[in-house]
NUMI-391496 format. One record per residue: x, y, z of N, C-alpha, C in turn; residue in one letter; chain. Coordinates in steps of 0.2 Angstrom, whole numbers. Layout:
<pts>
{n.x=X&n.y=Y&n.z=Z&ca.x=X&ca.y=Y&ca.z=Z&c.x=X&c.y=Y&c.z=Z&nuvo=a&lomar=A}
...
</pts>
This chain:
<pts>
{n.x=37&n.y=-40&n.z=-83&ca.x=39&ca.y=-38&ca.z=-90&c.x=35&c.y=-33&c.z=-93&nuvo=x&lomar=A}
{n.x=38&n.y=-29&n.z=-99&ca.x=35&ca.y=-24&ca.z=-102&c.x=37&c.y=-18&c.z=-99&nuvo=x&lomar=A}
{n.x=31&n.y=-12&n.z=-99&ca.x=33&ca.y=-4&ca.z=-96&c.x=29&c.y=-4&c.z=-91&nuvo=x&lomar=A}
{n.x=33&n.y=0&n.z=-87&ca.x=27&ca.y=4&ca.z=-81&c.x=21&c.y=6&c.z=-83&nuvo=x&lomar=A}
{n.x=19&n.y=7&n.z=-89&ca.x=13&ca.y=9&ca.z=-91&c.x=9&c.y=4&c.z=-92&nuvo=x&lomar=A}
{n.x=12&n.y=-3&n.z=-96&ca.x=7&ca.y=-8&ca.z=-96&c.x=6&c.y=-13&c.z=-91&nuvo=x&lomar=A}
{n.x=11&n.y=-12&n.z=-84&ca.x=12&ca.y=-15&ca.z=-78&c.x=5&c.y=-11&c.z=-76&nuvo=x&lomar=A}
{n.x=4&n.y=-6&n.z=-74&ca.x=0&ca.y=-3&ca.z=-71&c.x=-8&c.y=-5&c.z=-74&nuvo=x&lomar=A}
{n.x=-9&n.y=-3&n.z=-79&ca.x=-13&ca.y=-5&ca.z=-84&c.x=-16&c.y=-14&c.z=-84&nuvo=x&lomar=A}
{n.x=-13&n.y=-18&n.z=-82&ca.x=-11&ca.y=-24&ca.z=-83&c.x=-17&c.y=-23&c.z=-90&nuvo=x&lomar=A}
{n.x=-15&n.y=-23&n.z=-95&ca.x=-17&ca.y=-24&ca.z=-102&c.x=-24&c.y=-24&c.z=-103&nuvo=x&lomar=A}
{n.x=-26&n.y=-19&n.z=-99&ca.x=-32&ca.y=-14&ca.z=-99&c.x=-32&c.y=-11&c.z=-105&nuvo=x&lomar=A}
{n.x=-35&n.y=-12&n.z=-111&ca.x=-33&ca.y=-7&ca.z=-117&c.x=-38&c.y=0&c.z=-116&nuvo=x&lomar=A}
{n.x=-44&n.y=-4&n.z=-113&ca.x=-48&ca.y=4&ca.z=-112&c.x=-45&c.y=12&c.z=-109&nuvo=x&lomar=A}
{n.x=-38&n.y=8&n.z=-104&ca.x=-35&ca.y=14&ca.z=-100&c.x=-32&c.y=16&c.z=-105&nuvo=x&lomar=A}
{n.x=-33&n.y=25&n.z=-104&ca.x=-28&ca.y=31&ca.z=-107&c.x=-24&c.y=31&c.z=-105&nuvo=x&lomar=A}
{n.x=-17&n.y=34&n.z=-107&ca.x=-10&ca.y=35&ca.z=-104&c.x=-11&c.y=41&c.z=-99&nuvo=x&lomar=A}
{n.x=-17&n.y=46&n.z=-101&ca.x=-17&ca.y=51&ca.z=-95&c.x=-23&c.y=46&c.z=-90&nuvo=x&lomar=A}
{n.x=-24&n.y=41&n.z=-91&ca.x=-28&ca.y=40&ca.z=-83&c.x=-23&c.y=35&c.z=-80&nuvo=x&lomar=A}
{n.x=-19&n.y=32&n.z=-81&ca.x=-12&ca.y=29&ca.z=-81&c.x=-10&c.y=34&c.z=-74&nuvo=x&lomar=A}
{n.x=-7&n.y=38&n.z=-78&ca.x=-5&ca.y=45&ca.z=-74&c.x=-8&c.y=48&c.z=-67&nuvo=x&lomar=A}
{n.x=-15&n.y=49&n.z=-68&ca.x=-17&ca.y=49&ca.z=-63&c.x=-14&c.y=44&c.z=-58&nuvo=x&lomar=A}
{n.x=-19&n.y=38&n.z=-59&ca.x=-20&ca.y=34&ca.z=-54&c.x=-12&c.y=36&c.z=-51&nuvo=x&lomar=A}
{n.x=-7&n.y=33&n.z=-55&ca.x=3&ca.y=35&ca.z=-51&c.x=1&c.y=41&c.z=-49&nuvo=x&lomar=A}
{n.x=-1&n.y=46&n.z=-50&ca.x=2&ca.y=54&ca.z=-48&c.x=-2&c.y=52&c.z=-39&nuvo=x&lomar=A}
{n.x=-7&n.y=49&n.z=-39&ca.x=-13&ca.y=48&ca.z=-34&c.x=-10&c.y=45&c.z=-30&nuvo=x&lomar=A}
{n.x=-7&n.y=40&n.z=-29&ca.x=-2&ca.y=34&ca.z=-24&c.x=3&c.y=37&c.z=-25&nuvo=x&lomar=A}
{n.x=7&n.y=42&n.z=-26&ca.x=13&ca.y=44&ca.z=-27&c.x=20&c.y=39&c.z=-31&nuvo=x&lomar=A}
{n.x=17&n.y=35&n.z=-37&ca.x=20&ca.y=34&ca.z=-40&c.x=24&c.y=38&c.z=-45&nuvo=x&lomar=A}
{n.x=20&n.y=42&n.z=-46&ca.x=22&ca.y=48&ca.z=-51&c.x=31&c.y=51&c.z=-52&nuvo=x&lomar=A}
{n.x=31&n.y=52&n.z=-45&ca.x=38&ca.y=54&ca.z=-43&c.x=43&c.y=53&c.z=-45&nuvo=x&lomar=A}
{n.x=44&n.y=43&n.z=-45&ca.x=51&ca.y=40&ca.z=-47&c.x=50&c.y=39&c.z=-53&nuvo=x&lomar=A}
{n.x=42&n.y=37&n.z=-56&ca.x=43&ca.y=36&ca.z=-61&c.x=45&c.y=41&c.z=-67&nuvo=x&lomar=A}
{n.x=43&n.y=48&n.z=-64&ca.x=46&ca.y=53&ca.z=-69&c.x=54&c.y=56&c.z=-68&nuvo=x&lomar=A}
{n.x=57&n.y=50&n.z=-63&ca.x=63&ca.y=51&ca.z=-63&c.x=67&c.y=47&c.z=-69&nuvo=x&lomar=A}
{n.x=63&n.y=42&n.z=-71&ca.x=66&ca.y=35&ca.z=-74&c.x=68&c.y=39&c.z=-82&nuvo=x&lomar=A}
{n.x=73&n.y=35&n.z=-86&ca.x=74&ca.y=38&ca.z=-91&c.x=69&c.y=38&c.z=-97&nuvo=x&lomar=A}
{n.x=66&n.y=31&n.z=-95&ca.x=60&ca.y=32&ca.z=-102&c.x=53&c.y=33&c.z=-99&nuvo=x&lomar=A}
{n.x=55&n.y=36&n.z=-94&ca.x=48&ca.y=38&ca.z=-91&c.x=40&c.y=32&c.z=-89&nuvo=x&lomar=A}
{n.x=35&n.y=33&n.z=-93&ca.x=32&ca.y=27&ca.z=-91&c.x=34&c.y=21&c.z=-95&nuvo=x&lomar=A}
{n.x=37&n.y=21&n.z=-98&ca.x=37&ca.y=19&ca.z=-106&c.x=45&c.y=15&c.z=-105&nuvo=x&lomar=A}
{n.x=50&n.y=16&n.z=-99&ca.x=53&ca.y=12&ca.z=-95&c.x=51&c.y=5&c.z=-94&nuvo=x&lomar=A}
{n.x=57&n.y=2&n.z=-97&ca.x=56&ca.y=-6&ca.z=-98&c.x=54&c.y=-11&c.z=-91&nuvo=x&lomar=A}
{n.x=53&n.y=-15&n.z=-87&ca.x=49&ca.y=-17&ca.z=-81&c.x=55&c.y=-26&c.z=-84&nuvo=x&lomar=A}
{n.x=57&n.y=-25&n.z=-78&ca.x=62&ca.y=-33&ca.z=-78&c.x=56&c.y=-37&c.z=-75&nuvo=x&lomar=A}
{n.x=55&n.y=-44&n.z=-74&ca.x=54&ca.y=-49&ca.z=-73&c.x=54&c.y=-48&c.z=-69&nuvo=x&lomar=A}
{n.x=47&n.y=-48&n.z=-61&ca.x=46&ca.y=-49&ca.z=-55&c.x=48&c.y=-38&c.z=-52&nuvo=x&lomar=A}
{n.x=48&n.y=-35&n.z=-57&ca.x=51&ca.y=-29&ca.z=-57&c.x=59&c.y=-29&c.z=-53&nuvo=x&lomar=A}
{n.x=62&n.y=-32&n.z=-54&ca.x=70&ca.y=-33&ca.z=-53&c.x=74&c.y=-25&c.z=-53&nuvo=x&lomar=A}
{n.x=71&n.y=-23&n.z=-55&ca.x=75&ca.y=-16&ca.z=-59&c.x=73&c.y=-12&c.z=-56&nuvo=x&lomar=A}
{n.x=68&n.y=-13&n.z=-51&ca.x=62&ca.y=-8&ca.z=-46&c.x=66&c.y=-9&c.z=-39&nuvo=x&lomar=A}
{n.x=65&n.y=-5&n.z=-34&ca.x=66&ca.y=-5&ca.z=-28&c.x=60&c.y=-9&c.z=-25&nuvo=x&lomar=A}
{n.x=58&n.y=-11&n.z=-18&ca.x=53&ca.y=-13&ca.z=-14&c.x=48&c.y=-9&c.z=-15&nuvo=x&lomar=A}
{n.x=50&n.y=-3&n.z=-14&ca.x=45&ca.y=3&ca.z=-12&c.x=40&c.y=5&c.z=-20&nuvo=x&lomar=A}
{n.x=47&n.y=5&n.z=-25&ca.x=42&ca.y=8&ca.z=-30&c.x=38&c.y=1&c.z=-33&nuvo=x&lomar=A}
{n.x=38&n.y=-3&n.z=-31&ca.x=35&ca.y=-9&ca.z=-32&c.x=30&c.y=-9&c.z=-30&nuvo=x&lomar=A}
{n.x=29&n.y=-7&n.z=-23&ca.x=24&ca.y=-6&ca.z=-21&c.x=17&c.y=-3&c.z=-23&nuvo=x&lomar=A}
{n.x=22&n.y=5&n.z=-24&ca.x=17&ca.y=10&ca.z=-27&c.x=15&c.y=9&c.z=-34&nuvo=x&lomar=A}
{n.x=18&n.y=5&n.z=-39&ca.x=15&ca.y=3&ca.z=-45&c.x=9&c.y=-3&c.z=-44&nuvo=x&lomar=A}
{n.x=11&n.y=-7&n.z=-38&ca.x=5&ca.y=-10&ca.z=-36&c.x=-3&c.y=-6&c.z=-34&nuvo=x&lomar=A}
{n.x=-1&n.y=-1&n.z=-31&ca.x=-7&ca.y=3&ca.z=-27&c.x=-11&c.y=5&c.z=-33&nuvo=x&lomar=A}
{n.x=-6&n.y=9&n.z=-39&ca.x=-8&ca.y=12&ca.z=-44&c.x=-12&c.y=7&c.z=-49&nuvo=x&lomar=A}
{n.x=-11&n.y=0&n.z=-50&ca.x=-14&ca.y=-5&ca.z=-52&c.x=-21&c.y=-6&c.z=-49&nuvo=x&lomar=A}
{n.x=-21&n.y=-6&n.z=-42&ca.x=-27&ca.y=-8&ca.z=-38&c.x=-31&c.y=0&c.z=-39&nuvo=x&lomar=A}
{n.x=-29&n.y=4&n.z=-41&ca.x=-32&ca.y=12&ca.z=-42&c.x=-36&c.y=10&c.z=-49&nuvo=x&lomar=A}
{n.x=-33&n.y=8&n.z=-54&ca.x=-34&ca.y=6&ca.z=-61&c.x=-38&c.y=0&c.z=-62&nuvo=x&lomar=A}
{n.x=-40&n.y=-5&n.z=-58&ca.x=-46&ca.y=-8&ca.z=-57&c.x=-51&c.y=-5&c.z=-52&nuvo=x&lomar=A}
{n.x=-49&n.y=-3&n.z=-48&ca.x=-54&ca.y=0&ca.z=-42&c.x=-59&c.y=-9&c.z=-39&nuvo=x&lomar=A}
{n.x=-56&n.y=-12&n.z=-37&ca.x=-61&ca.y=-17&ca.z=-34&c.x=-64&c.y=-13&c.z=-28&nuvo=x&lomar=A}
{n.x=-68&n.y=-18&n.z=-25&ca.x=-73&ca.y=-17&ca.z=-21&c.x=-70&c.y=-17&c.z=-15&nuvo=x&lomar=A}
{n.x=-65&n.y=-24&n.z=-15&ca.x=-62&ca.y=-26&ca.z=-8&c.x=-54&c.y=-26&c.z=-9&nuvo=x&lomar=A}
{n.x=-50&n.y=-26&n.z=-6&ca.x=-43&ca.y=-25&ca.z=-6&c.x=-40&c.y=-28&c.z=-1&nuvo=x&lomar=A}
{n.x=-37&n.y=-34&n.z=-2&ca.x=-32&ca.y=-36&ca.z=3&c.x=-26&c.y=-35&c.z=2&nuvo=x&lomar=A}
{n.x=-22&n.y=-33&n.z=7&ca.x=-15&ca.y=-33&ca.z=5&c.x=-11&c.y=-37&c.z=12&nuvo=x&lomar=A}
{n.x=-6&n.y=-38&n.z=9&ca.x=0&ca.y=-41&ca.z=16&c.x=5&c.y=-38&c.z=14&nuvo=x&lomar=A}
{n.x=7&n.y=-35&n.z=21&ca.x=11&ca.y=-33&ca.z=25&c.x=17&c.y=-28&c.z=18&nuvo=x&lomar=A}
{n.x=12&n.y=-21&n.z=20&ca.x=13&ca.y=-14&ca.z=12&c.x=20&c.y=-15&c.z=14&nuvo=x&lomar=A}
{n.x=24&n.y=-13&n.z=19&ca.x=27&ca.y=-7&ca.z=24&c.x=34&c.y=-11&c.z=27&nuvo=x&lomar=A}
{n.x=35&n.y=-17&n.z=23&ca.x=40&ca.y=-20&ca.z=26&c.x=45&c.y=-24&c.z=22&nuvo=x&lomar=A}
{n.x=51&n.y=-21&n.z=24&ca.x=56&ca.y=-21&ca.z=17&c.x=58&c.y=-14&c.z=16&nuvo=x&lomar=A}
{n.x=56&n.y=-8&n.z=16&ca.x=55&ca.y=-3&ca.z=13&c.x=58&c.y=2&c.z=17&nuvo=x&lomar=A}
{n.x=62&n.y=7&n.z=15&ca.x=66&ca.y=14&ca.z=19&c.x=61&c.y=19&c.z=22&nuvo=x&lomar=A}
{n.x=63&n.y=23&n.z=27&ca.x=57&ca.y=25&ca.z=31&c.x=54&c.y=30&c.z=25&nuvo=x&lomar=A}
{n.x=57&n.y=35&n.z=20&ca.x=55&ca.y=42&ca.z=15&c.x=50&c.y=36&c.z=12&nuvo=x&lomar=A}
{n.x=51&n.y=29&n.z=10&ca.x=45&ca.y=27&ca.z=7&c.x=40&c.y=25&c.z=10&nuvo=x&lomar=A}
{n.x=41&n.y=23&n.z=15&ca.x=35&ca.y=19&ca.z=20&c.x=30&c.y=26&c.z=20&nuvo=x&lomar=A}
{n.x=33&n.y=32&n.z=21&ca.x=27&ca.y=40&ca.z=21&c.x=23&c.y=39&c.z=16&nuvo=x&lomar=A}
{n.x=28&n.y=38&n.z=9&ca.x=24&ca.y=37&ca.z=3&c.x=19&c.y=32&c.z=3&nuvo=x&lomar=A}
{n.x=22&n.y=27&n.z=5&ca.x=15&ca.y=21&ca.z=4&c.x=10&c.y=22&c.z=10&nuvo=x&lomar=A}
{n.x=10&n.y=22&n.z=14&ca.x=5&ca.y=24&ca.z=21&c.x=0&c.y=30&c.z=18&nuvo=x&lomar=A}
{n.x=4&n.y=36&n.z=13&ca.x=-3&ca.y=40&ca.z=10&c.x=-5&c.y=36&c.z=6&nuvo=x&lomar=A}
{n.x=-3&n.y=35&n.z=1&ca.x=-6&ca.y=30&ca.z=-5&c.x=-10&c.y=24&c.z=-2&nuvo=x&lomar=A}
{n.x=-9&n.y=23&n.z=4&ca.x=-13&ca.y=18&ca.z=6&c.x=-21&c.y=19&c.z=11&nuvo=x&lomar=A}
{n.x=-18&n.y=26&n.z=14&ca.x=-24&ca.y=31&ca.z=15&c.x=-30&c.y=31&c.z=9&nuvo=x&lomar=A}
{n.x=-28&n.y=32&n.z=5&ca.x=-30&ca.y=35&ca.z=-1&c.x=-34&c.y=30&c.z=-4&nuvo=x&lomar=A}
{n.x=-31&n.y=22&n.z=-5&ca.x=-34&ca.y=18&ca.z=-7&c.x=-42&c.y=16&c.z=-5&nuvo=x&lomar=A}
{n.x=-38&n.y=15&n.z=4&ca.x=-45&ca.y=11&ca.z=7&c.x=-51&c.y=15&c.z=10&nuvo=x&lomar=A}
{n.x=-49&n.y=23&n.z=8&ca.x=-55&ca.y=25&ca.z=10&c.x=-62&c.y=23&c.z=3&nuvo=x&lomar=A}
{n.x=-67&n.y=20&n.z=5&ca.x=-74&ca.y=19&ca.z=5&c.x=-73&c.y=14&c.z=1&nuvo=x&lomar=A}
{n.x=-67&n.y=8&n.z=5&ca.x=-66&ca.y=1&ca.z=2&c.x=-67&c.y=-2&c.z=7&nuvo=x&lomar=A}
{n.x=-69&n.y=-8&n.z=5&ca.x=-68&ca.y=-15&ca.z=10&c.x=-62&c.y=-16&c.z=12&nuvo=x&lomar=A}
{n.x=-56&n.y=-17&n.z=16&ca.x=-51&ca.y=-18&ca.z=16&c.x=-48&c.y=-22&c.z=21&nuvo=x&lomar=A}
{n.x=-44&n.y=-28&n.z=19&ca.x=-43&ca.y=-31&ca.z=23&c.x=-30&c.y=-31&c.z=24&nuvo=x&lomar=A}
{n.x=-31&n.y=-29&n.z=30&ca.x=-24&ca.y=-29&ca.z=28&c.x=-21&c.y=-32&c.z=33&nuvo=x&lomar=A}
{n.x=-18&n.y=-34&n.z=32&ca.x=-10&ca.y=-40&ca.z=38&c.x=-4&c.y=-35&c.z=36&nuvo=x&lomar=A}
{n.x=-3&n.y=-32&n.z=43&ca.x=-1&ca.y=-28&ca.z=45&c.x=5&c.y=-32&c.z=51&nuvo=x&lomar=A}
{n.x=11&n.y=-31&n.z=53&ca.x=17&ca.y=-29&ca.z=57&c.x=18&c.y=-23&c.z=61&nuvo=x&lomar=A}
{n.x=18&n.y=-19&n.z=56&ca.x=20&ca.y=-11&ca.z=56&c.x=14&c.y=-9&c.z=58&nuvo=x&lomar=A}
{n.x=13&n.y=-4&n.z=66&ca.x=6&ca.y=-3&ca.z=66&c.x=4&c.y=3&c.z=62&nuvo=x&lomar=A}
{n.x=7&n.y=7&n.z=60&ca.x=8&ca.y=14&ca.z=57&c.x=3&c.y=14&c.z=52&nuvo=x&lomar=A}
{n.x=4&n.y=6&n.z=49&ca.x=2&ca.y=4&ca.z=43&c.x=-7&c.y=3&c.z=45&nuvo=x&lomar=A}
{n.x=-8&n.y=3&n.z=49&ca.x=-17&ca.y=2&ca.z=50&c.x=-20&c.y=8&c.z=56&nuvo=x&lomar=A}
{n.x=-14&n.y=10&n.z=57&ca.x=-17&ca.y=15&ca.z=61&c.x=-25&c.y=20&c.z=60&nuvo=x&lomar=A}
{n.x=-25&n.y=20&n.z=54&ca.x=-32&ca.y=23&ca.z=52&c.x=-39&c.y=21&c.z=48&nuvo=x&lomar=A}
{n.x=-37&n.y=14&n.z=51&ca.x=-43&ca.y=7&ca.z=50&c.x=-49&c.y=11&c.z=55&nuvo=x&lomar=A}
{n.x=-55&n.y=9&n.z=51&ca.x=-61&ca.y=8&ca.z=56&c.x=-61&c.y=5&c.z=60&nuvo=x&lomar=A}
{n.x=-57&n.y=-1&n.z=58&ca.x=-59&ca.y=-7&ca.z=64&c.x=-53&c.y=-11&c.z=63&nuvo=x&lomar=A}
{n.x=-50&n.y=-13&n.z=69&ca.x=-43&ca.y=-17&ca.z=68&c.x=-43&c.y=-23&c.z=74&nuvo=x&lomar=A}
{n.x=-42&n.y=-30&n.z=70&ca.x=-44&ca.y=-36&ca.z=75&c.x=-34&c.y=-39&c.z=77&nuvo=x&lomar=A}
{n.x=-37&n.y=-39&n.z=79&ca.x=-28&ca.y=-42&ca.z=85&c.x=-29&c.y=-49&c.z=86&nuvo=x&lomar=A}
{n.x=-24&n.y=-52&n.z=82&ca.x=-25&ca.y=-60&ca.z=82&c.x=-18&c.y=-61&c.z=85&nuvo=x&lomar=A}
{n.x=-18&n.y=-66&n.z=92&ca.x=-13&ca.y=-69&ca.z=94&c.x=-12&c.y=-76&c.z=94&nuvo=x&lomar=A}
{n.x=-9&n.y=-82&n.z=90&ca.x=-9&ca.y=-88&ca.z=91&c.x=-14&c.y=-91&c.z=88&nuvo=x&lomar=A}
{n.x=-18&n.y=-87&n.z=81&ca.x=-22&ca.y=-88&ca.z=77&c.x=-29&c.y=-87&c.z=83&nuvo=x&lomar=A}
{n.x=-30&n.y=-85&n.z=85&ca.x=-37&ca.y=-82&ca.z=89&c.x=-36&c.y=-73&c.z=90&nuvo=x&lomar=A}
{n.x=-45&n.y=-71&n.z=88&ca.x=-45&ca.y=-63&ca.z=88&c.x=-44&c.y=-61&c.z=97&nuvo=x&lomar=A}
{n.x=-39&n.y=-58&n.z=100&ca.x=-39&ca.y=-56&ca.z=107&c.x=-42&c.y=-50&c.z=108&nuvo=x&lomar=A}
{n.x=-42&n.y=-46&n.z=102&ca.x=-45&ca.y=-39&ca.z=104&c.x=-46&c.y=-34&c.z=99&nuvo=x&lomar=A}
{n.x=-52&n.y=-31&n.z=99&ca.x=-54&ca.y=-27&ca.z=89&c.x=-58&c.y=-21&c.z=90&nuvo=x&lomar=A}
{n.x=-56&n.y=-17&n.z=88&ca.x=-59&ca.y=-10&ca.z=90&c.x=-54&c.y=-5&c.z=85&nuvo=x&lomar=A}
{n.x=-55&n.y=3&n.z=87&ca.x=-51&ca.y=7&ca.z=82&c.x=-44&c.y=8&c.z=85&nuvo=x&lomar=A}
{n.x=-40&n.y=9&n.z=81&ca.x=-33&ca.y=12&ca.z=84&c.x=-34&c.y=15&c.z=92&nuvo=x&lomar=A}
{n.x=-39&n.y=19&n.z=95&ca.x=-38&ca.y=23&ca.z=101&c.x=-40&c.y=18&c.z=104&nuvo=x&lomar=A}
{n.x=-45&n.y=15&n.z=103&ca.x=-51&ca.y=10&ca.z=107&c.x=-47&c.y=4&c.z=109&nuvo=x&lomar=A}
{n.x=-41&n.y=5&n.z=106&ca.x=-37&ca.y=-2&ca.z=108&c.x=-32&c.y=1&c.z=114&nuvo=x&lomar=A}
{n.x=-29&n.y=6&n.z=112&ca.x=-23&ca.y=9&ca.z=115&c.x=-26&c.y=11&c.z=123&nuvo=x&lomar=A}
{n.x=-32&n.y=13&n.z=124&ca.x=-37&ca.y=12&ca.z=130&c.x=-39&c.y=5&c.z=135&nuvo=x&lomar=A}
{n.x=-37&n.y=1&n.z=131&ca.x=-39&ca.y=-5&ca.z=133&c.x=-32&c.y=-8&c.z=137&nuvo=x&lomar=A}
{n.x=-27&n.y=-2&n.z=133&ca.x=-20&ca.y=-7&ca.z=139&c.x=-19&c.y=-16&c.z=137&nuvo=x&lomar=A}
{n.x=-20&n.y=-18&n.z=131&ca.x=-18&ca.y=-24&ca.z=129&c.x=-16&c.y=-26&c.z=126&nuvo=x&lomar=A}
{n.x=-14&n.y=-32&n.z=121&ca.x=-10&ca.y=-34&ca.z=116&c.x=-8&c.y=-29&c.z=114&nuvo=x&lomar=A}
{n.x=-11&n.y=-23&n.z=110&ca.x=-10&ca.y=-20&ca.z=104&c.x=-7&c.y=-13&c.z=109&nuvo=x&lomar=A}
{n.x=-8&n.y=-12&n.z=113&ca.x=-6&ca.y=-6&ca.z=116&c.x=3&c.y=-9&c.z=118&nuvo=x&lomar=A}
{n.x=1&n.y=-15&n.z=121&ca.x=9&ca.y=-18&ca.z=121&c.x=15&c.y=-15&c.z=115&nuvo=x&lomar=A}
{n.x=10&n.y=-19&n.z=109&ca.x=15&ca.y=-20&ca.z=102&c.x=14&c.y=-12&c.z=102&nuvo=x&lomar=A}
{n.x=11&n.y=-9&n.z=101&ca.x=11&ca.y=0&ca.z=100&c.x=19&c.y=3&c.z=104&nuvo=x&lomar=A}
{n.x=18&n.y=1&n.z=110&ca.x=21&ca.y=3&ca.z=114&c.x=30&c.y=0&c.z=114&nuvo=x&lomar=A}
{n.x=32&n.y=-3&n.z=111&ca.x=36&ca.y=-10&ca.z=109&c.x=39&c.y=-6&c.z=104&nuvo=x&lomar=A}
{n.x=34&n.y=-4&n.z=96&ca.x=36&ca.y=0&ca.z=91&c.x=37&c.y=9&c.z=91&nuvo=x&lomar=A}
{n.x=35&n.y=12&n.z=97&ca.x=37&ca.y=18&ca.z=95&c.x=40&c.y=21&c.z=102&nuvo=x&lomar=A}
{n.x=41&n.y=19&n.z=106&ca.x=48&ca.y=19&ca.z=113&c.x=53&c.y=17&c.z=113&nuvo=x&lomar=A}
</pts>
């Protein structure tokens, strides 16, 4: 409930409407939201009802931009979503975890493809952890599922 401004904000009175702005323009929230009629100031349903997947997303990103923590967990950005917004959240999410702690549970491998370090859990045990390339060179689990998702 409320607007996309104080969704973002979560009732941070310190934030400006132009740093509001920012942080959206930054995750490419900016976009839809300058499509909406009341612009930020567009009323927010209950669980954002009124929003798509996608722009939910990106109002989340923008949120986590507006506090800035140290470490950022997310589950599963990238799922539910049409492919035009998967681009948008994949940069927005570039954006985010560069010189963050980040921990993310990931399906979609796109989605972590430019992690420092990605661990491969199968049946609750780590099978194999290294970077995107360092995995796909190794020929195992993850080169499977790679090869599974984009052939």
């Amino acid at each position: 409930s409320g607007n996309i401004s104080e969704n973002i904000a979560l009732n941070n009175t310190d934030m400006s409407e132009d740093e509001i702005r920012q942080v959206a323009k930054y995750v490419n929230a900016d976009k839809f939201i300058s499509q909406l009629p009341h612009r930020y100031n567009e009323p927010v349903m209950e669980r954002g009802a009124t929003l798509s997947t996608g722009q939910r997303q990106l109002i989340a990103f923008a949120r986590v931009l507006a506090y800035n923590p140290s470490i950022f967990i997310l589950d599963e950005a990238t799922s539910n979503i049409d492919t035009e917004t998967e681009l948008l959240i994949q940069d927005a999410l570039e954006k985010i975890i560069k010189d963050r702690t980040s921990i993310i549970i990931a399906h979609r491998l796109s989605t972590i493809q430019h992690a420092d370090r990605i661990i491969v859990l199968h049946k609750g045990k780590i099978v194999e952890e290294g970077s995107h390339f360092d995995l796909l060179d190794k020929k195992g689990l993850y080169y499977d599922l790679y090869r599974l998702q984009y052939t």
